[in-house]
C-alpha positions in Angstrom: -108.6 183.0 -64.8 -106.8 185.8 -62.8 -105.1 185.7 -59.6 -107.1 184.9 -56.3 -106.7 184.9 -53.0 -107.8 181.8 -50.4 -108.4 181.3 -46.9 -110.6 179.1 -44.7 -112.7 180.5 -42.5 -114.0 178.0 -39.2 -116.7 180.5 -37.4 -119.5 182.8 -38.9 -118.4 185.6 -37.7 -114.5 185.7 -38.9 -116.3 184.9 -42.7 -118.5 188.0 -42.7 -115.7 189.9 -41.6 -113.6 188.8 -44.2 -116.3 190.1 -46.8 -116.6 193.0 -45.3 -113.3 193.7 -45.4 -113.1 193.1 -48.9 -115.8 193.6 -51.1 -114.0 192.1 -54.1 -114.0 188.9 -52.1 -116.5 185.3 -53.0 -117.8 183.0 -50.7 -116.5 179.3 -51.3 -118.6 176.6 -50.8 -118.9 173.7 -53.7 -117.6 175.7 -55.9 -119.8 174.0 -58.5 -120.6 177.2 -60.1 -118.8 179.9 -59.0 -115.5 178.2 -60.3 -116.6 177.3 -63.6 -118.2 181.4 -64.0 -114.5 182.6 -62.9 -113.0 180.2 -65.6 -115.1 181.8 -67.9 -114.4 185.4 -66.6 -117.5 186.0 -65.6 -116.8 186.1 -62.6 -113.2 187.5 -61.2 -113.4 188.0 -57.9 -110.3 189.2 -55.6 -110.2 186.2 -52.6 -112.2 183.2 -52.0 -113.2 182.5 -48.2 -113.6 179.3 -48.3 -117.1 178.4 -45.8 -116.9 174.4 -46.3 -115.8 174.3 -42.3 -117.9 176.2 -40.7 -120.4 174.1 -38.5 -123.3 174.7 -40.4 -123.7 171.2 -42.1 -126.6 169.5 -40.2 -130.1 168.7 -40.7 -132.3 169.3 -37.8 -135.7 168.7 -36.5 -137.5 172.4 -35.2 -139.8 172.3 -32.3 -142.9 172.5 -33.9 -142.3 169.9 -35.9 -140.4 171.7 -39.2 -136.9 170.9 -40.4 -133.6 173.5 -40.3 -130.7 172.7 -42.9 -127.6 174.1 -42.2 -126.0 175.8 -45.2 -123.1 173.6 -45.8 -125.0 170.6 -46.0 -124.5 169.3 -49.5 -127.1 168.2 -52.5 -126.5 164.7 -51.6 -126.6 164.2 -47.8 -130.0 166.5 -48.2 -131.6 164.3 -50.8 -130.6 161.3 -48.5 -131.6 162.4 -45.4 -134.8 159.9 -43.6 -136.3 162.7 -42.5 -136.1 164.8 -46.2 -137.8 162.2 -47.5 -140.1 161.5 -44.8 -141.3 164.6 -44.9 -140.9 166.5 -48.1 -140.1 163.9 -50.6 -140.3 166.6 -53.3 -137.3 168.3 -51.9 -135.8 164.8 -52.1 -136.7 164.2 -55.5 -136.1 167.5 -56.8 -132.2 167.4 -55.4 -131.5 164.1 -57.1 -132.7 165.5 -60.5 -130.1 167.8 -60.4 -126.4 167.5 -62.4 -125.0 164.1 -61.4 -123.7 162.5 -58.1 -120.4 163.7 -58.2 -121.3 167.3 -58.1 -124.1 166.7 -55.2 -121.5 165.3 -53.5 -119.7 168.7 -53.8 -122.6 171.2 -54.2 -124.0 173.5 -50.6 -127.2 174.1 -50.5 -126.5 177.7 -49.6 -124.4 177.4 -52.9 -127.2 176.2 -54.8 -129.9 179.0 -54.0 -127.4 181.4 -55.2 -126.2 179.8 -58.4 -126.8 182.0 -61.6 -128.6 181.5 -65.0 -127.0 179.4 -67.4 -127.9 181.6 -70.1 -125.6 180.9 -73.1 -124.8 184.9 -73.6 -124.7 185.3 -69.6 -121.6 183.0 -69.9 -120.0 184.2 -72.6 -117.8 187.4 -71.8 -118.1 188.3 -75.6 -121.6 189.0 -75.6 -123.6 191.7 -74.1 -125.8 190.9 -71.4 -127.6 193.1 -68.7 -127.9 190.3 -65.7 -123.4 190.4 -66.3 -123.2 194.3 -67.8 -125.9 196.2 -66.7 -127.4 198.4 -69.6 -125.3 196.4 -72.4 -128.7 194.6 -73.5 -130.4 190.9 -73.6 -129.3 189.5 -77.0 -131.2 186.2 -75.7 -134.6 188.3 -76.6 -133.8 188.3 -80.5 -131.4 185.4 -80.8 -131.3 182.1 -79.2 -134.4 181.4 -76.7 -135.8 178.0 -76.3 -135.4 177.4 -73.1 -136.1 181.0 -71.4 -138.1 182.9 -69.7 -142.4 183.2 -70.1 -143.3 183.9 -66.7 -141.8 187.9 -64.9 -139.7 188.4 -67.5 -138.6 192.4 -68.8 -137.2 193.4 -71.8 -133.8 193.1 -70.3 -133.4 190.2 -69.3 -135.3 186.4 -70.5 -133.0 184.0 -68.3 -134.2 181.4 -66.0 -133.0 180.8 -62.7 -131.4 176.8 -63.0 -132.4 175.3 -59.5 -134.2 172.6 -59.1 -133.8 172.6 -54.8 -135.2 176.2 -55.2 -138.2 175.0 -56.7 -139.4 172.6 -54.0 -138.4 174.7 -51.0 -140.5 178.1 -52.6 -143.3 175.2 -53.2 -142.8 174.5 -49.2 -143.0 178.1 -47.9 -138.9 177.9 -46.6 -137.1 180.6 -45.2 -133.9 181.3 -45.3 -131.1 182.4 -42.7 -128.1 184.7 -43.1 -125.8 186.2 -40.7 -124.5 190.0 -41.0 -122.0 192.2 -39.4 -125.6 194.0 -37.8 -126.4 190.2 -37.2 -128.8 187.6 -37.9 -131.7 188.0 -40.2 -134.5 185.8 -42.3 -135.9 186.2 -45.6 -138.6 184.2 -46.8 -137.9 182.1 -50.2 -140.6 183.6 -52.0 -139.2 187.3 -51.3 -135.1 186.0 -51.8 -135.0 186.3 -55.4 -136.1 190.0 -57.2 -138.0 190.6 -59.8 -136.4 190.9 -63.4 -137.7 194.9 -63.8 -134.6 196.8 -65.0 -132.0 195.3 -62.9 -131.5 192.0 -63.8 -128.0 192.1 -62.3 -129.1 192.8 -58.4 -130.4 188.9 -58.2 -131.6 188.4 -54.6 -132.7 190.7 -51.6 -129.5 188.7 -49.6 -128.0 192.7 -47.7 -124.2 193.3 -48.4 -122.4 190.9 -47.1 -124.4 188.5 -46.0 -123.8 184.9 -45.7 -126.6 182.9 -45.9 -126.8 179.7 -42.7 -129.4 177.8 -43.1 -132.6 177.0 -44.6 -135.9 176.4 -42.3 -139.0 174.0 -43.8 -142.0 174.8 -41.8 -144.3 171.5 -40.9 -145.7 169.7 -43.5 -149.1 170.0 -43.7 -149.2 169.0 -46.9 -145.4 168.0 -48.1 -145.5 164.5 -46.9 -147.7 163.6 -50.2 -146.0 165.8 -52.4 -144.0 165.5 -55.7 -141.0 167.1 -58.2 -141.4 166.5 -61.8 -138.5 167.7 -64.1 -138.8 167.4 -67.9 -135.0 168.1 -69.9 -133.3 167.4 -73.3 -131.9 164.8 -72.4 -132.2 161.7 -69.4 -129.2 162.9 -67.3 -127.4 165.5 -66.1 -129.4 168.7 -67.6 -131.2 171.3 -66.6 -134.8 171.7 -66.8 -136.8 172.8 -69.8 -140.0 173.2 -67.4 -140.7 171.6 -63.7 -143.0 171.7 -61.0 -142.9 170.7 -57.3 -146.6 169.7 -55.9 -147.9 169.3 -52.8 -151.6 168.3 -52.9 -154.4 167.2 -49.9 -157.6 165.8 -50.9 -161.1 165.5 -48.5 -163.7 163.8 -49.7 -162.8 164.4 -53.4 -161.5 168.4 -53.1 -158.6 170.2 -52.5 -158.3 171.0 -49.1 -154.8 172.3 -49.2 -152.0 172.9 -52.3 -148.8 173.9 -52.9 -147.1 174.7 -56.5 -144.3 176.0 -57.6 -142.7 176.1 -61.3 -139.1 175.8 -62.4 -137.3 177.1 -65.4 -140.2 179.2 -66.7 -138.6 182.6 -64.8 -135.8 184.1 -63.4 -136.7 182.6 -59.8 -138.7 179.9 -59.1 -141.8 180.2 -59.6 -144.5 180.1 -56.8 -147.9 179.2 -58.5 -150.4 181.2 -56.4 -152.8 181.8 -59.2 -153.5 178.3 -59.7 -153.2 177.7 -55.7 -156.4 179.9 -55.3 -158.5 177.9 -58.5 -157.8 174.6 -56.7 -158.3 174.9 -52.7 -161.5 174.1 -52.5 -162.5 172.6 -56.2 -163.1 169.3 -56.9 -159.8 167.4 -57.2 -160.5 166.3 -60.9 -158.2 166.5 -64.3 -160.8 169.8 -65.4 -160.1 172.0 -62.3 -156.4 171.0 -62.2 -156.0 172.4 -65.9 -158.5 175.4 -65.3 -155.8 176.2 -62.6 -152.6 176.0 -64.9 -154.5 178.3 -67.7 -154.9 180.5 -65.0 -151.7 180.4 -63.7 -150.1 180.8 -67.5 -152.7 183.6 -68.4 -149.9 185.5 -67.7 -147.7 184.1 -69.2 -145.2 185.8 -72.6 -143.2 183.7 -74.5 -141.0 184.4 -77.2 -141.2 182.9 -80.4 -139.2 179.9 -79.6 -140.5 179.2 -76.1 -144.1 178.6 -76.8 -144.0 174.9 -76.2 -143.2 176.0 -72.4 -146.7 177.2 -71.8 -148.4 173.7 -72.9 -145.7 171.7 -71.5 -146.6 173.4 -67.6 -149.8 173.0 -68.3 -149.6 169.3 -68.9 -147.3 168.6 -66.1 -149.5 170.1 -63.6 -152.4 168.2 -64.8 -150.3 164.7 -64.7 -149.0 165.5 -61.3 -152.3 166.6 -59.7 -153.6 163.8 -61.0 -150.8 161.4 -59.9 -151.1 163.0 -56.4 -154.9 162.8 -55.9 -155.0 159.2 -56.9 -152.9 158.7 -54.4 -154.9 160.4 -52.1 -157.9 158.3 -53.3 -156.1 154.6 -52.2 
């Protein structure tokens, strides 16, 4: 690890200043990620302004009826706030199946929208990779694959984005807040990450400079009886092979309303709007919900190791449709 500089920062405005001033410079929050890439040299940035103070760690209620998260807030106080779990419990349940209580305690959820692949040739300096070294090609395509893309991928880069927060709040229409030297502005989750294409290194639609704030849930229509489902390697402390936040209302045996998102299946989550349209309105039965993840992974391209990813998503939103609309049915 090179050299660095540090400072604290304590109001908005003197941070985005700071970056401004120095283009070489990282925002600091958990660190959980950034710290580990810059051990690795992946990332070697000049000076570290360090956001953890500013007062932008609370969880609020909106006036009509929605919920604003303040950027600082970490993984843990998010997963156990009443009103998370009240409300969206996916969101809940999606934060607490991710790495272990010791880094929630340390993770932002600013932090966590904008944490990178964990591509194996991503993180090793060694290796060529386009999303690190633009134009020095994807080695992931012909060598080691399993868990990578099949959904918007190019030929330059396979890698999945690792969040599993990211995949509930796309699933629950958020939008997110950022403050600018121009000032404030607000980009919808579903727009915040970019599309693979060519430049797999320009990640997210964030302008120069920005620092993001905060994180606004609109009202639940639907998230109160919703669900995250995370299948990995392993029990603990791993990233997801394939996952899927739900939000499902039934009338009278159909789907009046839906919302599904995928994880680890692209380089962003994965908003679901394919399937979304096969199901509002269809009867809220184990047929339709499948007809609605073929349709969905119709488009879908894996590589030869990645197959199983295609009929694992298609099982999981079968078995949490169904979970969720016998639910609905009590």
């Amino acid at each position: 690890m090179r050299e660095f500089g540090y400072q604290r920062v304590f109001d908005v405005s003197g941070a985005v200043a700071l970056l401004g001033a120095d283009p070489d410079a990282r925002f600091l929050g958990g660190g959980t990620n950034l710290v580990d890439l810059m051990k690795s040299g992946v990332e070697r940035p000049a000076r570290l302004i360090d956001v953890r103070e500013l007062p932008l760690d609370r969880i609020e209620l909106t006036k009509d009826g929605g919920l604003r998260i303040g950027a600082t807030v970490t993984n843990s106080d998010l997963a156990a706030h009443p009103e998370v779990r009240r409300r969206y419990p996916a969101l809940a349940q999606a934060v607490l199946a991710g790495a272990s209580g010791q880094l929630r305690n340390m993770a932002t959820v600013g932090g966590n929208l904008l944490q990178r692949t964990r591509c194996g040739y991503f993180a090793d300096v060694a290796r060529p990779c386009n999303k690190r070294v633009p134009g020095s090609g994807c080695p992931a395509i012909g060598g080691e694959h399993h868990n990578h893309a099949i959904l918007g991928a190019s030929e330059h880069c396979v890698a999945v984005h690792p969040s599993d927060m990211g995949v509930a709040l796309t699933a629950f229409d958020a939008v997110i807040s950022y403050e600018t030297a121009d000032g404030p502005g607000e980009l919808p989750l579903t727009e915040f990450y970019l599309p693979v294409v060519e430049t797999p290194h320009m990640e997210t639609a964030l302008p120069p400079g920005a620092l993001i704030t905060g994180i606004t849930l609109p009202p639940p229509p639907v998230a109160a009886r919703s669900r995250y489902r995370k299948v990995r390697e392993r029990a603990s402390y791993a990233f997801a092979i394939g996952s899927i936040a739900a939000a499902l209302d039934v009338r009278d045996g159909a789907v009046r309303d839906v919302r599904l998102a995928f994880g680890a299946v692209a380089s962003r989550p994965w908003r679901a709007r394919e399937a979304e349209r096969v199901l509002t309105g269809a009867p809220a039965d184990a047929e339709t919900f499948a007809a609605a993840a073929d349709a969905e992974l119709a488009a879908a391209k894996p590589l030869p190791q990645n197959g199983y990813k295609v009929t694992l998503m298609r099982n999981l939103v079968v078995a949490v449709l169904t979970e969720l609309a016998e639910e609905a049915a009590r």
